[in-house]
Backbone as ProteinMPNN parsed JSONL, in Angstrom:
{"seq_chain_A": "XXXXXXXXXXXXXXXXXXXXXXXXXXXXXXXXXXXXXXXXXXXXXXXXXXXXXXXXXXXXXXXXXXXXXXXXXXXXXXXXXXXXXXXXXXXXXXXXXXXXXXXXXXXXXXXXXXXXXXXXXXXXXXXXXXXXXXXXXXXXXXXXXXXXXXXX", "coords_chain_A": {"N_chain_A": [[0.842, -1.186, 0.0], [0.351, 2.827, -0.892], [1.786, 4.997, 0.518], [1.125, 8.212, 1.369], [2.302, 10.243, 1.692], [4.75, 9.332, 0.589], [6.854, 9.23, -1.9], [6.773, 7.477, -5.289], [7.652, 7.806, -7.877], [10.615, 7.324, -10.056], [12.534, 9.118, -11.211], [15.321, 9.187, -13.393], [17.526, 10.121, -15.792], [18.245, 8.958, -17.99], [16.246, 6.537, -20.056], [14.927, 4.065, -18.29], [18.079, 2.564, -17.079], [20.082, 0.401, -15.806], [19.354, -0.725, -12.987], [19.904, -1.214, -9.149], [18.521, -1.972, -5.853], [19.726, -0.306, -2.642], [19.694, 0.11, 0.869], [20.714, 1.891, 3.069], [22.849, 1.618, 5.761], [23.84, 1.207, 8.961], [26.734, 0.651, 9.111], [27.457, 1.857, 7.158], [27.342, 4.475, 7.538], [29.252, 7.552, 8.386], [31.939, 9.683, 10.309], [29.866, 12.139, 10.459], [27.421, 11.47, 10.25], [25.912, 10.708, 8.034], [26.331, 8.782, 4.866], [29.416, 7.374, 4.243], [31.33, 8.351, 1.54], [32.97, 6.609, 0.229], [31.478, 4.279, 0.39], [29.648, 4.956, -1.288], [31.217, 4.997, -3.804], [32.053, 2.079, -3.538], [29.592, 0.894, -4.306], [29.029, 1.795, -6.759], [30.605, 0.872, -8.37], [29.398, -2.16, -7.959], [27.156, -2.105, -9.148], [27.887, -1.555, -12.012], [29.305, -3.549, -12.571], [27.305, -5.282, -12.258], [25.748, -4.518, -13.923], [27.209, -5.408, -16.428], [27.344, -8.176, -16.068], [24.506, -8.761, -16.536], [24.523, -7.658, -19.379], [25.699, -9.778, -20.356], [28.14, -10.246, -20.512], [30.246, -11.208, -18.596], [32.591, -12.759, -15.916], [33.564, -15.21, -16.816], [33.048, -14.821, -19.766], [35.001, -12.05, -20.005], [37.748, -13.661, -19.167], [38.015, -15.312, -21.357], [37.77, -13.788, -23.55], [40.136, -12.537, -22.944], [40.527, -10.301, -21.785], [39.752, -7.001, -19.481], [38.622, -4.816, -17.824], [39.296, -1.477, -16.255], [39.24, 1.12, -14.142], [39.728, 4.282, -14.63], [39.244, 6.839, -14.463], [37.25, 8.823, -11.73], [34.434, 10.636, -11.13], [32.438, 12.267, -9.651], [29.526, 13.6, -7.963], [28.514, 14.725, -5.179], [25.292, 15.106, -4.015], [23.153, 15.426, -1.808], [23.2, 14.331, 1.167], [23.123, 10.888, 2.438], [20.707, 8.792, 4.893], [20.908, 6.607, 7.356], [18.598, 3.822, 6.737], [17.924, 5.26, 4.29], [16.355, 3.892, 1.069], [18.018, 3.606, -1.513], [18.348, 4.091, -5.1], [20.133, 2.509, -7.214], [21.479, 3.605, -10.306], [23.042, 2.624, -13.434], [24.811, 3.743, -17.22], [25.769, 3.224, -19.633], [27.581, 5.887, -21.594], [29.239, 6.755, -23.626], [31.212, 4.565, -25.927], [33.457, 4.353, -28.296], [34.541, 2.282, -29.072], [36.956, 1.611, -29.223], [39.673, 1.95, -27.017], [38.321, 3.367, -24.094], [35.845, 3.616, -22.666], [32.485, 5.65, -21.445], [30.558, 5.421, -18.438], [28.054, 6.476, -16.259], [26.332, 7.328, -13.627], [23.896, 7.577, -11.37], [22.132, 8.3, -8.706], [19.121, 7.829, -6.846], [16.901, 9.322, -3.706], [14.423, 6.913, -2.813], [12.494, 7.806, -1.066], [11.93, 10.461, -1.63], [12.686, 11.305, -3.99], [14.511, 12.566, -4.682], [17.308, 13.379, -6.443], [20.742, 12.301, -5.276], [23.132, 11.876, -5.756], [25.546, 12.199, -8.601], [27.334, 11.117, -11.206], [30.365, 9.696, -13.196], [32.501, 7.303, -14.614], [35.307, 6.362, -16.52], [36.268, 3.928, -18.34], [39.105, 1.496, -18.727], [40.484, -0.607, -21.513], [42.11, -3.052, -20.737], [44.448, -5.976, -20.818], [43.69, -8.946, -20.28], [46.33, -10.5, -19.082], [48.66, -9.337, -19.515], [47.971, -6.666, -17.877], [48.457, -4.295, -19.432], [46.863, -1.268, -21.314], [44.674, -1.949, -24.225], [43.096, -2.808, -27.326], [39.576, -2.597, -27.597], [37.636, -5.86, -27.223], [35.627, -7.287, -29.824], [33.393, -7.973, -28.618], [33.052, -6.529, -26.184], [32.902, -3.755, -27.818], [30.807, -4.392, -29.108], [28.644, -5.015, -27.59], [28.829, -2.999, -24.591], [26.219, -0.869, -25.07], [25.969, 2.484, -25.844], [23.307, 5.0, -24.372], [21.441, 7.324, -24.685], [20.804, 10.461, -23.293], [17.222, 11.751, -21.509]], "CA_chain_A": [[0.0, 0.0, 0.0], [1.37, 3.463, -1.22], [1.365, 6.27, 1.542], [0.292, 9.417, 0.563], [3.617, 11.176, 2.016], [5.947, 8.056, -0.144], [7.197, 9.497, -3.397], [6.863, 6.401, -5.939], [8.272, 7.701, -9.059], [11.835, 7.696, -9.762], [13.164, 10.044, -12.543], [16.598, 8.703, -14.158], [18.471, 11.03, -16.72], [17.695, 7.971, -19.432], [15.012, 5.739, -20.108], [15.558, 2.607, -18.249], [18.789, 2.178, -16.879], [20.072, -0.474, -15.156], [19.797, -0.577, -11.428], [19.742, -2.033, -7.856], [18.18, -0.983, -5.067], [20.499, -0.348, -1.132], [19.333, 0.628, 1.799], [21.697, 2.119, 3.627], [22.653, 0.487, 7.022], [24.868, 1.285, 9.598], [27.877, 0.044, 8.951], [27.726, 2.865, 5.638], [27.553, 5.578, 7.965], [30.767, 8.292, 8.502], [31.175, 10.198, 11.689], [29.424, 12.837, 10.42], [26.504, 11.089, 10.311], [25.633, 10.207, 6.729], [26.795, 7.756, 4.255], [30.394, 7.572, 3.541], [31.553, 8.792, 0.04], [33.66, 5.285, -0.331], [30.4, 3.198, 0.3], [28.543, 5.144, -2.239], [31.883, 3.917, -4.788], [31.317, 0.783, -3.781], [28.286, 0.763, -4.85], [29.028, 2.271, -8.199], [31.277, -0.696, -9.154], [29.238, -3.21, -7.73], [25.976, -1.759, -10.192], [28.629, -1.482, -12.982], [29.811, -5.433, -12.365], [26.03, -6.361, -11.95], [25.145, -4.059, -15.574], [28.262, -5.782, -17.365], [26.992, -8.884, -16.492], [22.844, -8.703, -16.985], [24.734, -7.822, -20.63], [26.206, -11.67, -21.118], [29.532, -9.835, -20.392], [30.685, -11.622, -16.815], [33.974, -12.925, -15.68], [33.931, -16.131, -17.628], [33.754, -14.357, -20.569], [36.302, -11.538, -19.565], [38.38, -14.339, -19.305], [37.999, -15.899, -22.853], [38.805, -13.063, -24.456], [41.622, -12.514, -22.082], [40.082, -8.634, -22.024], [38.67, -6.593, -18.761], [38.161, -3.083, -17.418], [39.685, -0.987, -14.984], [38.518, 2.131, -13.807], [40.779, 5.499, -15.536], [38.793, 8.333, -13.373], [36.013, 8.765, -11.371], [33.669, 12.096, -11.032], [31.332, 11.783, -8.649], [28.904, 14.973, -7.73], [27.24, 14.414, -4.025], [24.336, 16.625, -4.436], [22.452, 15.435, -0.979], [23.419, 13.397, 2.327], [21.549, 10.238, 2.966], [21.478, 8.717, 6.128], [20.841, 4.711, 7.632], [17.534, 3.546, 6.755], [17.393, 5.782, 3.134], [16.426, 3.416, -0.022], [18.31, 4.286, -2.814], [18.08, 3.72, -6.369], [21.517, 3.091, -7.625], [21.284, 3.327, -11.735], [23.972, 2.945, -14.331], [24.224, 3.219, -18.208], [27.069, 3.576, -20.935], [26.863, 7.443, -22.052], [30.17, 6.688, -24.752], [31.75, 3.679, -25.93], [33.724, 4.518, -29.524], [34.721, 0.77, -29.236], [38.71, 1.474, -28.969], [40.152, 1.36, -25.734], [38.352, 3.533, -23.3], [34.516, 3.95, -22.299], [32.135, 6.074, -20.435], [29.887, 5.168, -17.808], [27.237, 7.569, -15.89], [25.876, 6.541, -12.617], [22.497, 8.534, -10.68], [21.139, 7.642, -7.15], [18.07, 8.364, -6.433], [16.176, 7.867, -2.958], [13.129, 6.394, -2.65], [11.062, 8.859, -0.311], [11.39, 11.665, -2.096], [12.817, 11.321, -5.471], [15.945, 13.53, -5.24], [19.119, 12.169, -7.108], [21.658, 12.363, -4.119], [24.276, 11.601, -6.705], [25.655, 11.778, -10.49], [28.897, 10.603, -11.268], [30.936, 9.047, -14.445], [33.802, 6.824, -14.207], [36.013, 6.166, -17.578], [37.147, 2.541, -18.208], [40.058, 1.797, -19.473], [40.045, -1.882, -21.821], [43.436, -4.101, -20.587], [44.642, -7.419, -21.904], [43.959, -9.644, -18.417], [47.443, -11.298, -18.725], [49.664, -8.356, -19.174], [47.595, -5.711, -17.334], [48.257, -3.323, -20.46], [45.933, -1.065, -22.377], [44.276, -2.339, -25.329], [41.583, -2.467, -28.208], [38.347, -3.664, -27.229], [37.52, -7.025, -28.378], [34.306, -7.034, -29.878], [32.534, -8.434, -27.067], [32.756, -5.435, -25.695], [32.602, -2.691, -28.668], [28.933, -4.214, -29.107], [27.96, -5.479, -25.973], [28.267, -1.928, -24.174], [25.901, 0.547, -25.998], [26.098, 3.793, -25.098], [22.461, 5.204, -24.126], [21.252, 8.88, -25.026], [19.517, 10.863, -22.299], [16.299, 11.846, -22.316]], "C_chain_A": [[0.881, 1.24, 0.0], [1.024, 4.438, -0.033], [1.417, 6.832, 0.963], [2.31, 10.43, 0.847], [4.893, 10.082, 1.406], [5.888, 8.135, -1.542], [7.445, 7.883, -3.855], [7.618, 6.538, -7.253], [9.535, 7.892, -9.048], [12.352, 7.956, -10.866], [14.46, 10.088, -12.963], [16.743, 9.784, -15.403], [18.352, 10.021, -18.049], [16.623, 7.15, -18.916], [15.719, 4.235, -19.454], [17.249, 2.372, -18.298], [19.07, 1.246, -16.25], [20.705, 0.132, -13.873], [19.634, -1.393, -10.634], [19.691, -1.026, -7.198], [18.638, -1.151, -3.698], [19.679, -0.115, -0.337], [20.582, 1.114, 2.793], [21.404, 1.881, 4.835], [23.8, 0.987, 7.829], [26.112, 1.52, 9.732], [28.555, 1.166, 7.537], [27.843, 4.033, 6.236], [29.31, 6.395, 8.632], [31.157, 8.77, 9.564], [30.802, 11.764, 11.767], [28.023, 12.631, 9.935], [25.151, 10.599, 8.982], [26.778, 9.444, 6.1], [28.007, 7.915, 3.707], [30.778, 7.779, 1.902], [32.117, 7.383, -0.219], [32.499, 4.251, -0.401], [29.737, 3.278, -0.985], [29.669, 4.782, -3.632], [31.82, 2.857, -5.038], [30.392, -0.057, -4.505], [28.163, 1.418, -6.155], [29.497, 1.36, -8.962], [30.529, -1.647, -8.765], [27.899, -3.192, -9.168], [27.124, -1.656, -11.289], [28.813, -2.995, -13.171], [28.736, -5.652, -12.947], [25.427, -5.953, -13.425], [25.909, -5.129, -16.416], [27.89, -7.405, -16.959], [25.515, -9.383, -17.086], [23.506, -8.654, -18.238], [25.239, -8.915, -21.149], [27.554, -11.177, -20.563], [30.583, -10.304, -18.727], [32.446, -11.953, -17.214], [34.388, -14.111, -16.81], [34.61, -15.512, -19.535], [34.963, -13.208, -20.773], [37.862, -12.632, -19.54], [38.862, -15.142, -20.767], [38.975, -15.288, -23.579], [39.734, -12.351, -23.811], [41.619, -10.661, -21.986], [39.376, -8.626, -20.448], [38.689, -5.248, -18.944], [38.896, -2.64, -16.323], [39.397, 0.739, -15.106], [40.072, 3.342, -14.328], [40.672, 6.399, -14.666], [37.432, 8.223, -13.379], [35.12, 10.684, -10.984], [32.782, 12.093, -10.227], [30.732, 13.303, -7.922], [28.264, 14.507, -6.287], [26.727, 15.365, -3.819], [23.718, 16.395, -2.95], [23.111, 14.512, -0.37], [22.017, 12.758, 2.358], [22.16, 9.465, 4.435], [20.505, 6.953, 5.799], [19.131, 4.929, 7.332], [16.848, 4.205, 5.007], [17.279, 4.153, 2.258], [16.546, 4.008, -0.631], [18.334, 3.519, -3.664], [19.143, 3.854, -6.906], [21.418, 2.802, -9.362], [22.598, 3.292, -12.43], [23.759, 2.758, -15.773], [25.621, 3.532, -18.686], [26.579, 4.955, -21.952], [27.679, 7.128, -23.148], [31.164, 5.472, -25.105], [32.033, 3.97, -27.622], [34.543, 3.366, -29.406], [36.573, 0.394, -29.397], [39.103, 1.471, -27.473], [40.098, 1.991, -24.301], [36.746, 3.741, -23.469], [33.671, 4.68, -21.005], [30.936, 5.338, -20.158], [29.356, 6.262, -16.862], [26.219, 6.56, -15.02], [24.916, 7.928, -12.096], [22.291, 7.878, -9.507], [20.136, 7.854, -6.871], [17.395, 8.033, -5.284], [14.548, 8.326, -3.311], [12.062, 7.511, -2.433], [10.861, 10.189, -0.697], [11.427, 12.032, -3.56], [13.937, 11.765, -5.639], [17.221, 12.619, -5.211], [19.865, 13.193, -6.184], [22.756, 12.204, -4.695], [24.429, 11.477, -8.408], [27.058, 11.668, -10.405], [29.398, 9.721, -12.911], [31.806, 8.128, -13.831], [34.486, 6.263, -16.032], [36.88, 4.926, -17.342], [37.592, 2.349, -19.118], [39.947, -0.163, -20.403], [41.43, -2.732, -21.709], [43.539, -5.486, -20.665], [45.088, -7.859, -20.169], [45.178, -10.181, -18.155], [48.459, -10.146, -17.951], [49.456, -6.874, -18.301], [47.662, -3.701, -18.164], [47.203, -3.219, -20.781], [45.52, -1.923, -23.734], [43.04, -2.557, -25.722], [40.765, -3.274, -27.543], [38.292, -4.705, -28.228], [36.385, -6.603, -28.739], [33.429, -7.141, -29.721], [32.129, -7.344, -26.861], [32.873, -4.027, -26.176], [31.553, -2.958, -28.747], [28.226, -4.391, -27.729], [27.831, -4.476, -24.898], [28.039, -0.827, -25.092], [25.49, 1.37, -25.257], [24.343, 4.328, -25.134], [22.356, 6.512, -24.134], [20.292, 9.426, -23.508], [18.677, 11.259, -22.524], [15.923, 13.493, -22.656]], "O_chain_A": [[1.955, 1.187, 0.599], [-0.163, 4.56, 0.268], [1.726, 6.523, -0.187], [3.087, 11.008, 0.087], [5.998, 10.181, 1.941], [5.192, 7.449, -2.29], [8.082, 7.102, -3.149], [8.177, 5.555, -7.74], [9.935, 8.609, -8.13], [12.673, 7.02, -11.599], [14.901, 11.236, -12.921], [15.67, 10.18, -15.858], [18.394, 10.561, -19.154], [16.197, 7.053, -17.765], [16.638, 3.552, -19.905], [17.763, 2.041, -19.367], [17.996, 0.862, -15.788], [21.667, 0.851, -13.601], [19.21, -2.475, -11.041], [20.164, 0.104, -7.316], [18.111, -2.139, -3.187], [18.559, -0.095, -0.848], [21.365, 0.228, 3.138], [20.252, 1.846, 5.268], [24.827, 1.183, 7.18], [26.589, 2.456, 10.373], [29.706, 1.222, 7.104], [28.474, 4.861, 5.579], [30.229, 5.784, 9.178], [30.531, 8.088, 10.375], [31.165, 12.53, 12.659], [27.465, 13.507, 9.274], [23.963, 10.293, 9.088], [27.913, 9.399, 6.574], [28.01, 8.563, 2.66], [30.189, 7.008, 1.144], [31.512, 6.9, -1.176], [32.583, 3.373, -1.26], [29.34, 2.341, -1.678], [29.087, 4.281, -4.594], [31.625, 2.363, -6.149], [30.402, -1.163, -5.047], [27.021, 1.551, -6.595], [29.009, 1.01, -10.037], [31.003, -2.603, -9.38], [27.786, -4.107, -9.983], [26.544, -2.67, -10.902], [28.284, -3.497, -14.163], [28.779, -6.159, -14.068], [24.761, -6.758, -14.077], [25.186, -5.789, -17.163], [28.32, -8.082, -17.894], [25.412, -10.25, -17.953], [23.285, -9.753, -18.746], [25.251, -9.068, -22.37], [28.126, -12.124, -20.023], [31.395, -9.633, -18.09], [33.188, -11.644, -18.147], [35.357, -13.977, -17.557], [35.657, -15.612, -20.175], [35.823, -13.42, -21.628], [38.941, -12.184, -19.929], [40.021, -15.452, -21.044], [40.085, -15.574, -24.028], [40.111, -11.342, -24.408], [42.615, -9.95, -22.117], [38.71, -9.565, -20.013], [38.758, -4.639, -20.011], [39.137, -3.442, -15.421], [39.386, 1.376, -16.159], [41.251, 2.99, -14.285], [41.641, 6.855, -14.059], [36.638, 7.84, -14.238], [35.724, 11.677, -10.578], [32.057, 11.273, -10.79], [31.547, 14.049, -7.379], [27.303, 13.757, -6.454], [27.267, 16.421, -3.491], [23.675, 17.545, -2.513], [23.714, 13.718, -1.093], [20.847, 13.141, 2.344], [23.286, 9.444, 4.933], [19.905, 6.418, 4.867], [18.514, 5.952, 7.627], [15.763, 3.864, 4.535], [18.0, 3.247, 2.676], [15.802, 4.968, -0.835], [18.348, 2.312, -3.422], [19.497, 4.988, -7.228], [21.265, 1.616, -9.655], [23.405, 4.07, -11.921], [22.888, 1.953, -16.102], [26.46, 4.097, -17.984], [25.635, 5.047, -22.736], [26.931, 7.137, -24.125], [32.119, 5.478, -24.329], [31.047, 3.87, -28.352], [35.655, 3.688, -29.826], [37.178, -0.659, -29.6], [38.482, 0.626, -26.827], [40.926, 1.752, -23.421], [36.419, 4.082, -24.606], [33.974, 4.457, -19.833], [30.281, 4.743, -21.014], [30.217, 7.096, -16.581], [25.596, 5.556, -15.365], [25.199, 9.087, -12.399], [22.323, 6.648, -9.548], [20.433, 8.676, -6.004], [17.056, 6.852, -5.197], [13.886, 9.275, -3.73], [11.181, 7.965, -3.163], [9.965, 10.94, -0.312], [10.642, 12.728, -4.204], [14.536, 11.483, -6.677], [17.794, 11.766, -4.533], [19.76, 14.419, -6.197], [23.672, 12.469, -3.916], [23.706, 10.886, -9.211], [27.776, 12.15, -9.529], [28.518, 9.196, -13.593], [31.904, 8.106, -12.605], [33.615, 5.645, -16.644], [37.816, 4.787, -16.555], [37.153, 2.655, -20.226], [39.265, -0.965, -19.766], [41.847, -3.108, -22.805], [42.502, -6.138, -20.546], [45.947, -7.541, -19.347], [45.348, -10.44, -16.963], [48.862, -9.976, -16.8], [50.381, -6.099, -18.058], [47.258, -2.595, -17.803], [46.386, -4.14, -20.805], [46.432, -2.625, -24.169], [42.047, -2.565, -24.994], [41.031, -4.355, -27.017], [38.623, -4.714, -29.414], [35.922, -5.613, -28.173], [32.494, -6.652, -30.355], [31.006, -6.982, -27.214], [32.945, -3.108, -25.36], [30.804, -2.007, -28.522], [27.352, -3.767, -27.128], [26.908, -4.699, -24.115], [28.839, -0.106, -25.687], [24.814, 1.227, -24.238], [23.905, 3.97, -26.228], [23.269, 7.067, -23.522], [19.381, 8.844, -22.918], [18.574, 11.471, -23.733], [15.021, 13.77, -23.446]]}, "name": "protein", "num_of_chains": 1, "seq": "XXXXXXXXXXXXXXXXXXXXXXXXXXXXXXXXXXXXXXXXXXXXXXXXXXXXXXXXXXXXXXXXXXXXXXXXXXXXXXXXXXXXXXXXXXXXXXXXXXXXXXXXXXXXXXXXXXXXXXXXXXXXXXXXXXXXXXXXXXXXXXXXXXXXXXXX"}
């Protein structure tokens, strides 16, 4: 049942991104009494992992083609403090992927009870050959397999 004071809609920067939804808990809090900035990273790579595989793209295959990802730079805007007990809406999508050897990613938070995105952030991944830990071209796993998503 919806309460009358329990925002339901949740307004993403694209149509349908992929997300998971936290609650923040305790153990996320700083000692300034909201959610550490490193938790809410956490939680940017773990929704990045969990997108890259919902796309077929997991470890097994990372492994195949002897190709992964590693993070280049991160941007991260904290527009609002949330505190223990918020549900948030952690979203991610692929804003640029020109299928050579670096891609963007664009992350939103949104909580629950009111609607306001508490966060926007990028992070730029870089495409390295799993043996040697060098740069290199995307295979083409992953030139098609992350498409970049327009906002709305």
């Amino acid at each position: 049942m919806n309460h009358p004071d329990t925002f339901t809609t949740i307004a993403f920067d694209v149509p349908a991104p992929y997300t998971e939804v936290r609650t923040v808990a305790d153990s996320d809090i700083d000692r300034l009494g909201h959610t550490n900035n490193v938790v809410y990273l956490g939680w940017l790579e773990s929704v990045a992992w969990a997108h890259s595989v919902h796309l077929g793209l997991d470890w097994d295959l990372y492994q195949r083609i002897n190709a992964c990802f590693v993070a280049r730079r991160h941007t991260l805007d904290y527009l609002r403090p949330t505190f223990v007990g918020d549900e948030l809406h952690v979203a991610t999508w692929i804003t640029d992927n020109p299928g050579r050897v670096t891609m963007d990613r664009a992350y939103q938070i949104v909580r629950a009870a009111d609607g306001v995105t508490v966060l926007r952030g990028t992070t730029q991944w870089a495409c390295v050959d799993l043996t040697t830990g060098r740069p290199r071209r995307m295979p083409p796993e992953f030139a098609e397999g992350f498409v970049a998503v327009s906002p709305t």
